[in-house]
Legacy VTK file of the C-alpha trace (Angstrom):
# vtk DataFile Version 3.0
C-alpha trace
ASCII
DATASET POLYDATA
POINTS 123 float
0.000 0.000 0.000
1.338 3.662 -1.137
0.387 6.921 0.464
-0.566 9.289 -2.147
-1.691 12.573 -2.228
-5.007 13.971 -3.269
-5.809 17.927 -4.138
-9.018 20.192 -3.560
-10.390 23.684 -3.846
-13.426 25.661 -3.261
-14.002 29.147 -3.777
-16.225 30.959 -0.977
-18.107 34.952 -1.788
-17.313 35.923 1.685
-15.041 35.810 4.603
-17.759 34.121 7.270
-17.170 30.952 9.260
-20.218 29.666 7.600
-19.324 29.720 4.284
-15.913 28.727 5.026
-17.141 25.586 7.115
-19.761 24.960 4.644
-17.441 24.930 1.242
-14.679 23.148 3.222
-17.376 20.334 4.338
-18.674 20.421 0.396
-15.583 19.870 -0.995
-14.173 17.174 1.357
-17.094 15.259 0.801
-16.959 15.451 -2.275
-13.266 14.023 -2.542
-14.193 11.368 -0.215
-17.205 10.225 -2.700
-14.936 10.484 -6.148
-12.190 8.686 -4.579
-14.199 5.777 -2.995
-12.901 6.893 0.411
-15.126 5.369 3.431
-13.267 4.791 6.348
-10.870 8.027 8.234
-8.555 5.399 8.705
-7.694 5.200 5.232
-6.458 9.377 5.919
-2.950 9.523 6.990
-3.464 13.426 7.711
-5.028 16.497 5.962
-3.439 19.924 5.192
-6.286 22.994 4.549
-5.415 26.028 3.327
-6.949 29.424 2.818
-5.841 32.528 0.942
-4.929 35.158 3.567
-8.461 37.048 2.548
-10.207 33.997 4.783
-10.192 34.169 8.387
-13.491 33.739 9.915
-12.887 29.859 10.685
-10.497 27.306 10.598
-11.550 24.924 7.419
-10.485 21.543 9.249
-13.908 22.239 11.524
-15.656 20.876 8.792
-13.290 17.900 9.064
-14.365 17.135 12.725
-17.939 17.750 11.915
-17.723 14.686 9.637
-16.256 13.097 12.232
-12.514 12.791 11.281
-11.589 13.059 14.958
-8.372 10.747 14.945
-6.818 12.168 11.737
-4.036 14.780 11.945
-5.486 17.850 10.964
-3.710 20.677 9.985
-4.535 24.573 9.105
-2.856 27.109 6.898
-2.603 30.353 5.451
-1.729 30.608 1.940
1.349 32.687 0.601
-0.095 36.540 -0.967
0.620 35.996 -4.640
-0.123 39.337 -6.211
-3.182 38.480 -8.693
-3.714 35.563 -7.018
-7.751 34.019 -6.880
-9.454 35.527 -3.426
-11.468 33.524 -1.393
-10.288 30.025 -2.401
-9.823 27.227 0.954
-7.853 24.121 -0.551
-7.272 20.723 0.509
-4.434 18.073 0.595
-5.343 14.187 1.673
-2.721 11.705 2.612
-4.645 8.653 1.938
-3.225 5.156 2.063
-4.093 3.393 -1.246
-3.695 0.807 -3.561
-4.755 3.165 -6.484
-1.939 4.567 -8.339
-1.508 8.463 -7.980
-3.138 8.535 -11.901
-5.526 7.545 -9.966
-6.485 9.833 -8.088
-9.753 11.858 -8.348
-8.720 15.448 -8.006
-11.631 18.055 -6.980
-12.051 21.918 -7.766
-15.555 22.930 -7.501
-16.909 26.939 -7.828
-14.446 29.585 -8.920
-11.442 27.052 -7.850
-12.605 24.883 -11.132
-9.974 28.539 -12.776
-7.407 27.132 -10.945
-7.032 23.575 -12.653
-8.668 23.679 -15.790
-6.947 20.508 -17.284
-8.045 18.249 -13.763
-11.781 16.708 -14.991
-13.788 18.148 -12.077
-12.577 21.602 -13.379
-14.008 20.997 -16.832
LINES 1 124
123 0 1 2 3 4 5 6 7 8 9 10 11 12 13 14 15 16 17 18 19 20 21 22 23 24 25 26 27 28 29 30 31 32 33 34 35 36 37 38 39 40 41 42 43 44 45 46 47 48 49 50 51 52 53 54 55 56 57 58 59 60 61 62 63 64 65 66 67 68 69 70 71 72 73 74 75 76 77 78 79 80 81 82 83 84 85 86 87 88 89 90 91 92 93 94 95 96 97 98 99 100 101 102 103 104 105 106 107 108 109 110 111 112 113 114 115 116 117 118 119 120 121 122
């Protein structure tokens, strides 16, 4: 079994700790479903970012809501590009697999879909 890594985004309008739970809860459903993911135990650990316009909430809330209480969980703030896209929380799984990393179901739902036109869920 490999440990490979699987990508997210969501875009959010505003800087609430609604929204941001909301999208973040959204979106890592969402790449739990398209990778066939339904045990925590298959999660080594989870990295969530947010682009410095987001502060309202830590996104790994939504994590615990789902009930991802034993898997490291960790939050950041993304670097200030200058032009970069606003109000965009991403995600990256460790999962334990035997899928290759080809595999792998990438998600970008909302605005984020900008960020990775050439990944499917972007298209």
């Amino acid at each position: 079994m490999s440990v490979r890594g699987l990508r997210g985004a969501i875009s959010v309008a505003d800087n609430t700790s609604e929204q941001i739970v909301a999208a973040t809860h959204e979106l890592l459903s969402e790449l739990l479903r398209a990778n066939a993911i339904t045990a925590f135990d298959e999660i080594v650990s989870a990295i969530f970012t947010t682009t410095p316009d987001l502060t309202a909430a830590f996104p790994a809330e939504a994590a615990r809501h789902l009930g991802m209480n034993q898997v490291p969980l960790l939050c950041a703030s993304e670097i200030a590009v200058p032009h970069g896209m606003p109000h965009i929380i991403r995600i990256l799984l460790h999962i334990n697999t035997e899928k290759t990393q080809g595999e792998m179901v990438h998600v970008y739902l909302r605005e984020a879909r900008k960020l990775r036109p050439d990944v499917c869920s972007a298209q």
